[in-house]
C-alpha positions as CSV (number, residue, x, y, z in Angstrom):
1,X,33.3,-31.6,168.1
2,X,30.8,-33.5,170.0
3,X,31.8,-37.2,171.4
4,X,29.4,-40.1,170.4
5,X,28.0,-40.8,173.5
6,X,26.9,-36.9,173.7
7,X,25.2,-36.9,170.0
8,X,23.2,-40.3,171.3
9,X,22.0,-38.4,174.4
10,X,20.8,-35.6,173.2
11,X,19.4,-37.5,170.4
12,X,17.7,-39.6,172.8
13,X,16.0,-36.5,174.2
14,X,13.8,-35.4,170.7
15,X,11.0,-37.3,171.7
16,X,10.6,-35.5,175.0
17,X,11.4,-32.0,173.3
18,X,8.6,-32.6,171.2
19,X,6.0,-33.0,173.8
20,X,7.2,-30.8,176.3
21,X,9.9,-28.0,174.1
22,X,7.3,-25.1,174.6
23,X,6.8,-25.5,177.7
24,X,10.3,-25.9,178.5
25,X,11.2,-22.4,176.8
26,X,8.2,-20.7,178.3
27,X,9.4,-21.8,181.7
28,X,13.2,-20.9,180.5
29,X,12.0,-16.8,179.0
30,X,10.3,-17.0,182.5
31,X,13.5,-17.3,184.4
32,X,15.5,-15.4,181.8
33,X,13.9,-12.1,182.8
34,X,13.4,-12.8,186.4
35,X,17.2,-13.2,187.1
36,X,18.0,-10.7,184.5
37,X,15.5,-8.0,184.0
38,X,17.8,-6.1,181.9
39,X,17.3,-8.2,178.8
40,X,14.2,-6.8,178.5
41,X,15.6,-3.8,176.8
42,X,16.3,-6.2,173.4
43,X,13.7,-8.6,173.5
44,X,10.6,-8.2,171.5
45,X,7.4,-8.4,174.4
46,X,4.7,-8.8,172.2
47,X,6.2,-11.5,171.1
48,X,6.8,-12.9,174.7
49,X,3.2,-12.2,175.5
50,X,1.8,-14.2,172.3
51,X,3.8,-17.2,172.6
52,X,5.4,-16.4,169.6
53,X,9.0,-16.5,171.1
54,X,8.7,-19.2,173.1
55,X,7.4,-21.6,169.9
56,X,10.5,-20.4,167.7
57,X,13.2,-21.1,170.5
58,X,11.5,-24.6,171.0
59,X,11.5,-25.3,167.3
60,X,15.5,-24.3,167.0
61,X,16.6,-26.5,170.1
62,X,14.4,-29.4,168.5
63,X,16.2,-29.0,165.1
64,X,19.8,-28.8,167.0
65,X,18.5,-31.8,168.8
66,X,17.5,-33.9,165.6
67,X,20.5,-32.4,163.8
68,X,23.1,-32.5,166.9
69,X,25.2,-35.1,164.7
70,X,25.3,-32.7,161.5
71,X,24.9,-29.6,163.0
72,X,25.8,-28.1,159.4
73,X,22.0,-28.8,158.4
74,X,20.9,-25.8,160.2
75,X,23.4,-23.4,159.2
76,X,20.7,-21.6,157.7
77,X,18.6,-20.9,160.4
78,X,21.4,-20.3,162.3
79,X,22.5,-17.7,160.5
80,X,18.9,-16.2,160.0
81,X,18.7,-15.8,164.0
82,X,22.3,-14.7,164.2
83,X,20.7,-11.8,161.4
84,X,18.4,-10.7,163.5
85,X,20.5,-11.4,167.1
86,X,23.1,-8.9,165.5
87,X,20.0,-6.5,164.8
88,X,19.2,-6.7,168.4
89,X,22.5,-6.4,170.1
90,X,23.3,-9.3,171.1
91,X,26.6,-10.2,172.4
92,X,29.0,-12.9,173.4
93,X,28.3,-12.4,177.0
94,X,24.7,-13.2,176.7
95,X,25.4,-16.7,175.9
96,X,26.2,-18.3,179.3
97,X,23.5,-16.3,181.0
98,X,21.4,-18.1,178.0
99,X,22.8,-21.2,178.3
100,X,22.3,-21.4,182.0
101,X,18.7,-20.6,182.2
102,X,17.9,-23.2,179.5
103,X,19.5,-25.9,181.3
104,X,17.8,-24.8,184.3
105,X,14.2,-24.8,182.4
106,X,15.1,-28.3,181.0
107,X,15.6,-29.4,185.0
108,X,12.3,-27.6,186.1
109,X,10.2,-29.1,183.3
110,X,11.6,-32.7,183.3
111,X,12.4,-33.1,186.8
112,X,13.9,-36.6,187.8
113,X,14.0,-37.3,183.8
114,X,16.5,-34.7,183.5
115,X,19.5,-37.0,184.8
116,X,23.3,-35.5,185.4
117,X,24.2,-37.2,181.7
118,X,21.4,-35.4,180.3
119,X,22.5,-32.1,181.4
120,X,26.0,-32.5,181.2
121,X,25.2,-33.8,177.5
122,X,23.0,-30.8,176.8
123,X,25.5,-28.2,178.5
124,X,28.2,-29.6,175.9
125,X,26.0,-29.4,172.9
126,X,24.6,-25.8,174.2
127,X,28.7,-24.9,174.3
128,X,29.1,-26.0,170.7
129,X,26.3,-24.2,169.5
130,X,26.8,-20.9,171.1
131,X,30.1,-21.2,169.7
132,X,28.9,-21.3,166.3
133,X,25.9,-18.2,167.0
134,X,28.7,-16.0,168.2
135,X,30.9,-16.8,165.3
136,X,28.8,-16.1,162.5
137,X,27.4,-13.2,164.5
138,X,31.1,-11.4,165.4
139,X,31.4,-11.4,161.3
140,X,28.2,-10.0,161.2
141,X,28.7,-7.1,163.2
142,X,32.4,-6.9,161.4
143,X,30.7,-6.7,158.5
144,X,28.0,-4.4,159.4
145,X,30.5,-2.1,160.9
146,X,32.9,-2.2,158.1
147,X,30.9,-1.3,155.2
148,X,31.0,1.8,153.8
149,X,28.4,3.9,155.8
150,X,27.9,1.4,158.1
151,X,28.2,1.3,162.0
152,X,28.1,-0.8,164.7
153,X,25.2,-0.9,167.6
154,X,22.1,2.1,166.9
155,X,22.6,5.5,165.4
156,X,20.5,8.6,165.5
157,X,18.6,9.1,162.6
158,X,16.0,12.3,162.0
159,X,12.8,11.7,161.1
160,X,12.7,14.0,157.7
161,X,9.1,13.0,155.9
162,X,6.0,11.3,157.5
163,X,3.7,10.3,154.6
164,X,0.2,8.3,155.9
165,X,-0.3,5.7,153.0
166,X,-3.4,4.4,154.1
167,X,-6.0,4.7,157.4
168,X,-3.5,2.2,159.5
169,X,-0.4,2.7,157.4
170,X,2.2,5.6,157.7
171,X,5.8,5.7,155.9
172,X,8.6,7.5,158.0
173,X,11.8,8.8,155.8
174,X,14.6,8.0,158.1
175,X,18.2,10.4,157.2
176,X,21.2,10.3,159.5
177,X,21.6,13.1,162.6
178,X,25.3,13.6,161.4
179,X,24.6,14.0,157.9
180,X,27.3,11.1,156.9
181,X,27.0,8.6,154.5
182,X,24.2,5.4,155.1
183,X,25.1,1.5,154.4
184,X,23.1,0.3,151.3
185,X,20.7,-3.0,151.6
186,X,20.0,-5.9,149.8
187,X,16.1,-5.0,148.5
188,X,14.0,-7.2,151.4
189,X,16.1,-6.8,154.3
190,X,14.8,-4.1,157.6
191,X,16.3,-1.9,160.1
192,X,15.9,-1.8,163.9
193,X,14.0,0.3,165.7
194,X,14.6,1.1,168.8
195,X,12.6,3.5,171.3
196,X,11.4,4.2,175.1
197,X,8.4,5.3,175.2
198,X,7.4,7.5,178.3
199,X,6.3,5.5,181.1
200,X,7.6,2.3,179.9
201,X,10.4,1.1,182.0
202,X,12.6,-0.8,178.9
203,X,13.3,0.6,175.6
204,X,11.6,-1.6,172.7
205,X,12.7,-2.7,169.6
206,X,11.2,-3.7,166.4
207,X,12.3,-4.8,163.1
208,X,11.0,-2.9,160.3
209,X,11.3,-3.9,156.5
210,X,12.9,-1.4,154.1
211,X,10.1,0.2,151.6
212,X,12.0,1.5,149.2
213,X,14.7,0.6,146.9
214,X,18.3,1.2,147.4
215,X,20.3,4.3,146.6
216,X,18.8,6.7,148.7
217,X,20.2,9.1,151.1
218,X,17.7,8.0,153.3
219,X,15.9,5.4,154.5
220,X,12.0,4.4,154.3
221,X,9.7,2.5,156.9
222,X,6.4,1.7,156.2
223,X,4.5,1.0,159.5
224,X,1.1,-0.4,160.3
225,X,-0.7,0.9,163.7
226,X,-0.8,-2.5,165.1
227,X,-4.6,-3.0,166.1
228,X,-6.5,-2.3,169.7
229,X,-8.7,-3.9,171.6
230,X,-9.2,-7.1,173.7
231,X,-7.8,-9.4,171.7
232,X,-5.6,-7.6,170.3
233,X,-3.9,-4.7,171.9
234,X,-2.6,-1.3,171.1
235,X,1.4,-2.1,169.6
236,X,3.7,-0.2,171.6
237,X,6.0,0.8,169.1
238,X,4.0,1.6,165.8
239,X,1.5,3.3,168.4
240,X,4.3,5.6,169.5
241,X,5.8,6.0,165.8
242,X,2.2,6.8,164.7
243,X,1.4,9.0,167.6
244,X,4.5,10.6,168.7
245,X,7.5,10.9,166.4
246,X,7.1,13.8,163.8
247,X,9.2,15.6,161.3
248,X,12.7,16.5,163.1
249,X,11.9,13.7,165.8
250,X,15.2,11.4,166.5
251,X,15.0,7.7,166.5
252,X,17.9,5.2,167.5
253,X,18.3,3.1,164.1
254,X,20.7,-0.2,163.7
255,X,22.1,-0.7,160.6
256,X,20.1,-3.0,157.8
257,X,19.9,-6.8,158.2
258,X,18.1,-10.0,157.4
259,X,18.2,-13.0,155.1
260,X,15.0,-12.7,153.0
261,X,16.5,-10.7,149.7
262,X,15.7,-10.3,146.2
263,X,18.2,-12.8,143.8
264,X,19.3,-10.3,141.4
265,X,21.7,-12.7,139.7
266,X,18.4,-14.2,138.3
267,X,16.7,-13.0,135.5
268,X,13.8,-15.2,135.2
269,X,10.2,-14.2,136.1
270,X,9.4,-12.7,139.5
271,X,6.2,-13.1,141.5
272,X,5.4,-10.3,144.3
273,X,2.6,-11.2,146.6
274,X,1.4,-9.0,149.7
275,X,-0.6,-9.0,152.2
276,X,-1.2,-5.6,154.4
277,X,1.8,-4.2,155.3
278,X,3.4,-7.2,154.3
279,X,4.0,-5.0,151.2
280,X,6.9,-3.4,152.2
281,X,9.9,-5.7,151.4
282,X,7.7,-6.7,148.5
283,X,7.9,-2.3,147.1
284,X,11.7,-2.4,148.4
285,X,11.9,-5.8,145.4
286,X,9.8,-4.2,142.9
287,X,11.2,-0.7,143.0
288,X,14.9,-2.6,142.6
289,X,13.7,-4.7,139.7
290,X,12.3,-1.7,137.6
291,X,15.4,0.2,138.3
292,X,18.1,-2.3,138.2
293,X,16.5,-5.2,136.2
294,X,13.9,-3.1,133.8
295,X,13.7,-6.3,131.2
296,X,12.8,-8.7,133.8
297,X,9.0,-9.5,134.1
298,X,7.6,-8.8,137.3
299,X,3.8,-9.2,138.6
300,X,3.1,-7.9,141.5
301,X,-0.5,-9.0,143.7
302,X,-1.5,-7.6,147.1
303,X,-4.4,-8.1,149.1
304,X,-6.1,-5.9,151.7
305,X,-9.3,-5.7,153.4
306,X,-10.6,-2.6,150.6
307,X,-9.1,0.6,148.8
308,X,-8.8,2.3,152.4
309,X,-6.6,0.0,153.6
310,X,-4.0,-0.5,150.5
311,X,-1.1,1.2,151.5
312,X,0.9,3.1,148.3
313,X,-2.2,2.2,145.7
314,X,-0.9,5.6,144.0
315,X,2.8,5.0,143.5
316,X,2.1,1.0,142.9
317,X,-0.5,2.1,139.9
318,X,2.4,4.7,139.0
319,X,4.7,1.7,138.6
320,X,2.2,0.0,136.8
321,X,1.2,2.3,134.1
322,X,5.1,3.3,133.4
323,X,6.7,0.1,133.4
324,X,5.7,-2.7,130.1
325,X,7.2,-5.2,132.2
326,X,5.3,-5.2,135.2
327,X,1.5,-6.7,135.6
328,X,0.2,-5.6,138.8
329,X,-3.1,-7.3,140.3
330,X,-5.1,-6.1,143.5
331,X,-7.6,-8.3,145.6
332,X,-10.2,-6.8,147.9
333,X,-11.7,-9.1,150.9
334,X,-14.6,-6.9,151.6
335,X,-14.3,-4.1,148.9
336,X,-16.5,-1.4,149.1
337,X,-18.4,1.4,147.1
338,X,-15.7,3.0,144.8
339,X,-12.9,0.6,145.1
340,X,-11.0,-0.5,141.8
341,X,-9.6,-3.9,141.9
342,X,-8.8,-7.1,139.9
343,X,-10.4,-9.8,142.6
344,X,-12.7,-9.9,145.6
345,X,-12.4,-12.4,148.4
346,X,-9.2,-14.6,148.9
347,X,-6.4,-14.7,146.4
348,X,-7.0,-18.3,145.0
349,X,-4.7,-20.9,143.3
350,X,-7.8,-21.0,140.5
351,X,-7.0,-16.9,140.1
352,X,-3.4,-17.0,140.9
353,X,-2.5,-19.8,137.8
354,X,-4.6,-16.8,135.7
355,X,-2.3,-13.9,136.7
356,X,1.0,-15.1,137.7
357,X,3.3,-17.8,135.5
358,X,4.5,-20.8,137.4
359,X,8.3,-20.7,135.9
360,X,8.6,-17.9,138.4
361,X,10.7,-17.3,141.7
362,X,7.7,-16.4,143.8
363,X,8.2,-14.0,146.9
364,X,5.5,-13.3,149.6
365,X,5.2,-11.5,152.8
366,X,1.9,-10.7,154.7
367,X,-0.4,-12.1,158.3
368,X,0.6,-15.6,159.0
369,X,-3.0,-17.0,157.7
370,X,-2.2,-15.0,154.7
371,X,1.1,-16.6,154.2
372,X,-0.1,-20.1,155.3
373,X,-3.0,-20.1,152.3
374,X,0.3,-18.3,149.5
375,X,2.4,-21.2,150.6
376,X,-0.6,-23.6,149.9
377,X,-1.5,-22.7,146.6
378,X,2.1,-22.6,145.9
379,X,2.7,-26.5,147.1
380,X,-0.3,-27.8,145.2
381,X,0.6,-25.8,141.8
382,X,3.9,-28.0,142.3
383,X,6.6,-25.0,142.4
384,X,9.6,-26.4,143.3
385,X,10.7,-25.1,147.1
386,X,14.3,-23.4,146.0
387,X,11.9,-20.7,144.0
388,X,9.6,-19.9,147.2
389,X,10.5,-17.4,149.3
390,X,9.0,-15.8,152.5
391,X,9.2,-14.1,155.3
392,X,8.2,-13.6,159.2
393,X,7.2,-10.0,160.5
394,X,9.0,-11.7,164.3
395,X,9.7,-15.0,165.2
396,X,10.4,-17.8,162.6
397,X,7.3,-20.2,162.6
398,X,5.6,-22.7,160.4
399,X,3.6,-22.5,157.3
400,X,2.8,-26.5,156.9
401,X,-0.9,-27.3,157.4
């Protein structure tokens, strides 16, 4: 517990996190790697390059900060990151190296502002919270370990099928190097990647969704070459995956996680919307729901740029034409000569109020600016929030306008 005088400090500080938080953590991720390179190997550096990183560390030490005196409030997110931490490998030594370099940052950035109560006050509230990250994440990794087929850290898998769905999309049929048995998922959660590419100097990992539904021995990534040029470069990871790994190649595989899961214990109407490869948690729902749920009504939308681009048009139109209960809709942005589809343009709240019922739980998954207009629609057609779900391909961030 955290004394008064502590709580009024660091509450005292919110103002200044919220002009200067992102640069603090930019100048903190800064000194991270200088001093210790070798967290490089489970850190995501697109994500370090693009900012995105830096903006959700920020946002979490705000909230801690706003909620310092009912630290309870963000139990969610806390246990979202410590999802994703357990994903990555991170481990209860980590935490002072963290918690050192962030009190640094907050020195560098603030200067003279950044008094010896304002440190000591942060370095207590920093101790309470890693406390609570490394709690929840020890059961995680007990819990991953533990369950039947599970393990702890990465295992070698064998790449046994490479299917391309689309021009930029290929699926990758993961099954176990020793043959044993492989933990089940919750439809929506991902596995972790990781690789080392020749001539890169850390190994990279990546998060990818889970494509199919459960029950399998195997598992099923669906994975977008992540786009080149200027603005946007070549991704590391899907470039290698795409390039590189073939049938009978090995990859290093950590056991499923994440927090963005299909409520099964609900029967009421479900709403699937995708964008890209934001599709694949969405198949990984869809697939469970015909299987495990085949009374429940289901529509499914997703949106790509035309035909060439949707990934798994066959097997979704398979799902369509074989199950009554499902009502599956596809919008175009720039269709072209032979496409079939339902809508062209933007999916719409005008279109979306046609297709989809409102007395839904509504799931969606896709490009931020994708997600940002979903969310939108969702908010001005008065859905209540505890029926919207979503998710993040990396860092948390914001869908509010």
């Amino acid at each position: 517990m955290l004394d008064q005088q502590t709580i009024d400090i660091i509450k005292s500080t919110v103002p200044v996190l919220q002009v200067h938080g992102t640069t603090i953590t930019t100048v903190f991720y800064g000194m991270l790697f200088e001093n210790h390179p070798e967290l490089l190997n489970i850190f995501n550096h697109a994500n370090q390059r693009q900012g995105k990183q830096q903006t959700a560390l920020a946002n979490a030490v705000l909230a801690a900060a706003v909620n310092i005196d009912q630290l309870g409030n963000i139990l969610p997110v806390v246990k979202q990151i410590a999802e994703k931490h357990r994903a990555l490998g991170v481990l209860p030594e980590h935490y002072p190296i963290v918690g050192e370099t962030l009190l640094a940052a907050i020195g560098q950035v603030l200067g003279d502002a950044a008094t010896p109560e304002i440190i000591g006050a942060w370095a207590k509230a920093y101790g309470v919270i890693a406390d609570a990250f490394i709690g929840v994440e020890e059961e995680k990794y007990r819990e991953a370990a533990e369950a039947p087929g599970g393990w702890s850290g990465f295992r070698n898998f064998v790449v046994t099928k490479k299917v391309k769905e689309s021009e930029l999309i290929t699926s990758f049929y993961l099954s176990p190097e020793d043959g044993g048995e492989i933990a089940s998922y919750l439809p929506g959660q991902y596995i972790t990647v990781r690789v080392q590419p020749a001539g890169e100097e850390y190994t990279h990992v990546r998060h990818y969704s889970l494509s199919s539904a459960p029950g399998n021995p195997y598992y099923r990534i669906t994975v977008k070459r992540e786009g080149e040029g200027i603005d946007k470069p070549a991704g590391v990871v899907s470039t290698y995956l795409h390039d590189v790994i073939q049938v009978g190649s090995k990859l290093e595989v950590g056991s499923p996680a994440g927090d963005f899961v299909l409520d099964q214990s609900s029967d009421i109407p479900v709403v699937l919307i995708s964008g890209g490869v934001g599709l694949t948690p969405m198949v990984s729902m869809l697939e469970t729901i015909i299987t495990a749920q085949p009374e429940r009504k289901v529509t499914y939308i997703h949106a790509a740029i035309n035909g060439s681009l949707h990934a798994m048009k066959d097997r979704l139109a398979e799902l369509d034409q074989s199950h009554p209960a499902l009502r599956s809709y596809v919008c175009y942005e720039s269709p072209v000569k032979g496409d079939t589809f339902n809508k062209s343009g933007y999916i719409d709240l005008s279109w979306l109020q046609e297709v989809a019922d409102v007395n839904s739980e509504f799931y969606f998954c896709g490009p931020t600016p994708f997600m940002k207009a979903i969310y939108k629609a969702l908010k001005e057609w008065k859905v209540p929030d505890e029926r919207i779900h979503f998710e993040f391909f990396g860092p948390a961030g914001s869908l509010e306008a």
